[in-house]
Residue, then its C-alpha position, 0 to 999 in steps of 0.5 A: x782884281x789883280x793889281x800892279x804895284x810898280x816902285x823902285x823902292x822895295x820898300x814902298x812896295x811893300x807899303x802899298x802892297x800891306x795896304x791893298x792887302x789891309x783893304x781887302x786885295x790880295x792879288x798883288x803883282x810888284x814891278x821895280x820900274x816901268x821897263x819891268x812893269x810893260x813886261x809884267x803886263x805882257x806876261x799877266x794882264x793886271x786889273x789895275x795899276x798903282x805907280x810911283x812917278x819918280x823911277x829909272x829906265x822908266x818913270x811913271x808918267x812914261x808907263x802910263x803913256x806906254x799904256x795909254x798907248x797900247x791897244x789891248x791895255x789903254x783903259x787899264x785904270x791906273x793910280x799915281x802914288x808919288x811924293x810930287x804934289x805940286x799942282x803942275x805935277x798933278x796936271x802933267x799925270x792927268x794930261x798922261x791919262x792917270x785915272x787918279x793921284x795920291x800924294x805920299x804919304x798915304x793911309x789904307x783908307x785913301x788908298x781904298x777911296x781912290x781905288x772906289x773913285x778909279x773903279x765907279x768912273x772906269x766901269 
């Protein structure tokens, strides 16, 4: 499975990328925004999409409405990983169509249990 990491920090990239990496994923493709990510998606056809909210050119709740949006990627799954935890935050993304949402920090192991969750309700 191919998965698209989409984070401005480079840092937290690399987090998440180690993460997927610690759980067993190895096909892992970055994006530094949402502008960046709708070219990567053209460009390689991810398997599914982890993003951050809080970006510049455009955030993540943009991304996945692009992608909700787009015939050939609607039902890609995609998984919100930011530091916005209130529970209107958490509405606003689902209302998006975010298959699920993990509030920072996280460890390998939810991220693994939300990815089986994301996985079993979109197969």
């Amino acid at each position: 499975m191919r998965f698209l990491v989409v984070d401005d920090s480079p840092t937290m990239r690399r987090i998440v990328c180690n993460a997927l990496r610690e759980i067993g994923y190895e096909d892992i493709e970055e994006a530094e925004d949402g502008e960046d990510a709708i070219e990567t998606l053209e460009a390689s056809s991810p398997d599914f999409v982890i993003t951050d909210w809080n970006m510049p050119n455009m955030n993540g709740l943009d991304l996945t409405k692009s992608i909700r949006n787009h015939a050939q990627h609607a039902h890609l799954p995609i998984l919100m990983i930011t530091t916005r935890g209130m529970k209107e935050d958490v509405v606003t993304a689902m209302q998006a169509k975010v298959n699920n949402y993990i509030v920072k920090p996280f460890t390998p192991d939810v991220l693994r249990e939300k990815i089986d969750l994301v996985m079993k309700t979109t197969s």
